[in-house]
C-alpha positions as CSV (number, residue, x, y, z in Angstrom):
1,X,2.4,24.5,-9.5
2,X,4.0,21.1,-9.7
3,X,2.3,18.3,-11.7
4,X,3.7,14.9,-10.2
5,X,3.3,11.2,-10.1
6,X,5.6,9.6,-6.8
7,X,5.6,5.7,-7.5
8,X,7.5,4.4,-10.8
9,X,10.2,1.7,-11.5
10,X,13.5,1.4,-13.5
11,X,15.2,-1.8,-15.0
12,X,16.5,-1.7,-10.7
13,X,13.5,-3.0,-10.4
14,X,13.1,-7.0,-10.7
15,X,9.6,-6.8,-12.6
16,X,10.6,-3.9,-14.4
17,X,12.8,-3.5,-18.0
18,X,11.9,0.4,-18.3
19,X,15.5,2.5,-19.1
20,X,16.3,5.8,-16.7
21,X,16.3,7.6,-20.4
22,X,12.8,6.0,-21.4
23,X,11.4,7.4,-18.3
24,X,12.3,10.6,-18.1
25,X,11.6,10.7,-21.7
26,X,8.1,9.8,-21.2
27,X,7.9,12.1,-18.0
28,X,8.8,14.7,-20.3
29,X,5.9,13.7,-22.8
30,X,3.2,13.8,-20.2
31,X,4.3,16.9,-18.4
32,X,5.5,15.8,-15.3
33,X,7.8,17.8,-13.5
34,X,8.1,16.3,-9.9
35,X,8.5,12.3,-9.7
36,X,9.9,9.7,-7.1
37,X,11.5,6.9,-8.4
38,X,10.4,4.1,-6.3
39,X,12.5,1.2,-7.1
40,X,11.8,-2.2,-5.2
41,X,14.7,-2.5,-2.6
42,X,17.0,0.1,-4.6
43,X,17.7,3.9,-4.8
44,X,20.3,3.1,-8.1
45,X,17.3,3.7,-10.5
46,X,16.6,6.9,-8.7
47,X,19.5,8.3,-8.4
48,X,20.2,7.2,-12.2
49,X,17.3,9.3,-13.0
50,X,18.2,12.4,-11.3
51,X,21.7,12.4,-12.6
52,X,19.9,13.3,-16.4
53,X,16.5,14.6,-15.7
54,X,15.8,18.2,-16.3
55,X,13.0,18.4,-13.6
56,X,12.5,17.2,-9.8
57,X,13.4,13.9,-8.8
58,X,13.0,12.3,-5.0
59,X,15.3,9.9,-4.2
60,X,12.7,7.0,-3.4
61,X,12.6,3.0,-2.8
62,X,9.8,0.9,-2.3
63,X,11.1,-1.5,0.5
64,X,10.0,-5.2,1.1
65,X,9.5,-5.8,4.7
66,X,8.7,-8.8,6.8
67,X,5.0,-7.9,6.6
68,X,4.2,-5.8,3.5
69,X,6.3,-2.8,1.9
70,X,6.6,0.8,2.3
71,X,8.1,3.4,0.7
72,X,10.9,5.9,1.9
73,X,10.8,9.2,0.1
74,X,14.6,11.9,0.3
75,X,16.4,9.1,0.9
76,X,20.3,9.3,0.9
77,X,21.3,5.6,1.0
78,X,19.1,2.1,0.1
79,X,17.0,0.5,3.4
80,X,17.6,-3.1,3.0
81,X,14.9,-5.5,2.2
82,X,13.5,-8.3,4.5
83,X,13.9,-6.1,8.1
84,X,10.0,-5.4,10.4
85,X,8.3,-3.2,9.6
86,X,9.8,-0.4,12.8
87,X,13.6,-1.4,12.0
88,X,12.9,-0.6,8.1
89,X,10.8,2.8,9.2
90,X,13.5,3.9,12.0
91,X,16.2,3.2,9.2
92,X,14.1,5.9,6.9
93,X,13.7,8.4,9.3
94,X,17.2,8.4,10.7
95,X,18.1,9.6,7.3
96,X,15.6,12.6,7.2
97,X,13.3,10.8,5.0
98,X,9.7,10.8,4.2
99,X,7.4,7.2,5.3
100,X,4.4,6.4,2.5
101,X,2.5,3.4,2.4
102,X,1.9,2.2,-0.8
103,X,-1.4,0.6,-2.0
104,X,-2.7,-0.6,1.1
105,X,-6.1,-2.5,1.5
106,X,-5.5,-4.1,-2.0
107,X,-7.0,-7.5,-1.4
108,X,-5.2,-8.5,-4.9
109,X,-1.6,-7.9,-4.4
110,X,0.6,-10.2,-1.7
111,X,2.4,-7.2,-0.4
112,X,0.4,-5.1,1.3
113,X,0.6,-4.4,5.0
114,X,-1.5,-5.8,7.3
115,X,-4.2,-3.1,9.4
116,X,-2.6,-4.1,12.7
117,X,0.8,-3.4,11.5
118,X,-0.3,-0.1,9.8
119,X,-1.6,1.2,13.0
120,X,1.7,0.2,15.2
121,X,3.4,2.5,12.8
122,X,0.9,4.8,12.0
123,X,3.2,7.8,14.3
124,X,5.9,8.1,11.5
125,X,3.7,7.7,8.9
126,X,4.0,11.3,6.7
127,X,1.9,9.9,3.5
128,X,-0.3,7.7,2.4
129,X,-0.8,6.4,-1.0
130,X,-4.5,6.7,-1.6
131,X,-4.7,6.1,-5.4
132,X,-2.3,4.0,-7.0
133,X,-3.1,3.3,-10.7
134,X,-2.4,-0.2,-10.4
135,X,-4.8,-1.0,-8.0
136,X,-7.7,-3.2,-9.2
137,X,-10.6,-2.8,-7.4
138,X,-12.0,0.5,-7.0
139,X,-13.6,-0.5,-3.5
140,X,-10.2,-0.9,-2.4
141,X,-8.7,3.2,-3.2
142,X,-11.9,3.7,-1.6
143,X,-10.6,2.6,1.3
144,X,-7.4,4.3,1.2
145,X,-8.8,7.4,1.7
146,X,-10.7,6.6,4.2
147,X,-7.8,5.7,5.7
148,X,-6.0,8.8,5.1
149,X,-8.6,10.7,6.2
150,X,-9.5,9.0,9.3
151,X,-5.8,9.7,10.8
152,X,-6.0,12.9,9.2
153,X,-2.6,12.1,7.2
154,X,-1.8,13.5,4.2
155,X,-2.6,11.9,0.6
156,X,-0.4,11.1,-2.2
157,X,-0.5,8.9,-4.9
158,X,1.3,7.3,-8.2
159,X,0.7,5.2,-11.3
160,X,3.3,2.7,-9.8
161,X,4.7,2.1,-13.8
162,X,6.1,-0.7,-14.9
163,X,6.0,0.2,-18.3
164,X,6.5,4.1,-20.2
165,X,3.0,4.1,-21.4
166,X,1.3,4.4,-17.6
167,X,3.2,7.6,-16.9
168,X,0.5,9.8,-16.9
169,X,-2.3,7.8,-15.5
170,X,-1.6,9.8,-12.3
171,X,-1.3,13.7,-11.8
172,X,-0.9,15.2,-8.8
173,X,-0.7,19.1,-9.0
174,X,0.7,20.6,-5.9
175,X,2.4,23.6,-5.2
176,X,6.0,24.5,-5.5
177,X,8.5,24.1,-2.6
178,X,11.6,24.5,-1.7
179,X,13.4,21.0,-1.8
180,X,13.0,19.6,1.6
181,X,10.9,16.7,2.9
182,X,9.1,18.9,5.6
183,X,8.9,21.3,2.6
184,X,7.3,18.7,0.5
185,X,4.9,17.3,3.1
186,X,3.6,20.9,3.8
187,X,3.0,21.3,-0.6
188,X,1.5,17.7,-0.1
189,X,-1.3,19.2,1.9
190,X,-2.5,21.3,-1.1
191,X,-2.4,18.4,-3.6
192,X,-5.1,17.5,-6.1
193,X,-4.5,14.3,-7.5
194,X,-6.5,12.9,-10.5
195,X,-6.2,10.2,-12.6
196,X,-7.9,6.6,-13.8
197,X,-7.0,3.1,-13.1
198,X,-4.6,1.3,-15.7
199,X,-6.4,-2.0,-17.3
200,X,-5.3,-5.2,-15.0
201,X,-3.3,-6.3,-18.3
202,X,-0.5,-4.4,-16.6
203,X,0.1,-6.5,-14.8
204,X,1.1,-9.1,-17.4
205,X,4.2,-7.1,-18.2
206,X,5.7,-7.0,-15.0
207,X,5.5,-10.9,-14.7
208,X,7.2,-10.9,-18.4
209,X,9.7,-8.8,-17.2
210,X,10.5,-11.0,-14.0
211,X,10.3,-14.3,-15.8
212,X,12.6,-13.2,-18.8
213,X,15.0,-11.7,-16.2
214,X,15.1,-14.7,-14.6
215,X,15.3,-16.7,-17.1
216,X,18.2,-14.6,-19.1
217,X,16.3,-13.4,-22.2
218,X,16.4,-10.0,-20.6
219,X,19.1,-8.2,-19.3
220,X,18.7,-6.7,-15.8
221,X,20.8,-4.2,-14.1
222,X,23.5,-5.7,-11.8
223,X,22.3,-4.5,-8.6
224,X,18.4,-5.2,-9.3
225,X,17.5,-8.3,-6.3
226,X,15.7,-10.9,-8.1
């Protein structure tokens, strides 16, 4: 069995200063053996990861859209940010790769997609992200999996860290597989995913981290979008 967590940042990131060597560092720690690094708009941090991790990584990017984000999964090249919601879905499955939709129905954060916009695309839809560690109200993973379960599609999850310390606050055990994104989906089916929601202070450090890059007092990567 794999024990993983499939929605994390990197300095790539604009609201993030966590190091590719912190995180698998801190990976390590918690026992996770299988992540996706979900960058905002970027794969750099991903592939970054991969190049010195000893365990699994999926090449990943959480991509803005004109109405709310979602995440590509196995991706080979970066989807870029601002296209609808179709175009930036089409884009991830030319490439072979995996649709999740991260956090939706959280009534706190801005990006979300809208219900209407989630059912137009609801065909290509492979995953949906039914606990996300970051999410504040516990009425709102509630509805998540409903969601999922509704259009019988399969659940996944992540602690969606900004900082080391949340690594952990997700595990999803799931079986082994061999590599691929059908393969994946299939061990996806099998997952158990446990965990707790992080405090709402979290939240604090990703604004620090997007004001001081902003401002210069910390140093961002060159190909993080601000």
């Amino acid at each position: 069995m794999l024990l993983g967590d499939f929605h994390m940042h990197t300095y790539y990131s604009k609201d993030c200063n966590v190091r590719p060597e912190d995180l698998v560092r801190r990976a390590q720690q918690v026992g996770l053996t299988c992540i996706a690094v979900t960058d905002h708009n970027s794969i750099a941090g991903a592939q970054a990861v991969q190049r010195i991790a000893p365990f699994r990584v999926i090449i990943a990017e959480e991509i803005g859209t004109l109405d709310g984000e979602i995440t590509g999964l196995f991706l080979k090249e970066p989807v870029p940010k601002g296209l609808p919601p179709r175009e930036a879905v089409r884009r991830v499955k030319e490439q072979g790769g995996l649709v999740s939709i991260p956090h939706p129905f959280d009534r706190i954060r801005r990006s979300p997609m809208t219900h209407a916009v989630l059912k137009d695309i609801l065909p290509d839809i492979d995953l949906v992200e039914v606990f996300n560690a970051r999410t504040t109200l516990p009425s709102d993973v509630a509805r998540c999996r409903a969601f999922a379960e509704e259009h019988a599609l399969i659940k996944s999850g992540g602690s969606d860290a900004h900082t080391c310390y949340e690594l952990g606050g997700i595990r999803i055990e799931f079986p082994d597989f061999d590599g691929t994104p059908q393969g994946f989906k299939e061990a996806m089916r099998h997952a158990t995913i446990r965990g707790h929601l992080a405090s709402p202070f979290v939240h604090v450090a990703s604004k620090y981290a997007k004001w001081c890059k902003k401002l210069g007092l910390l140093p961002r990567h060159p190909e993080t979008t601000l």
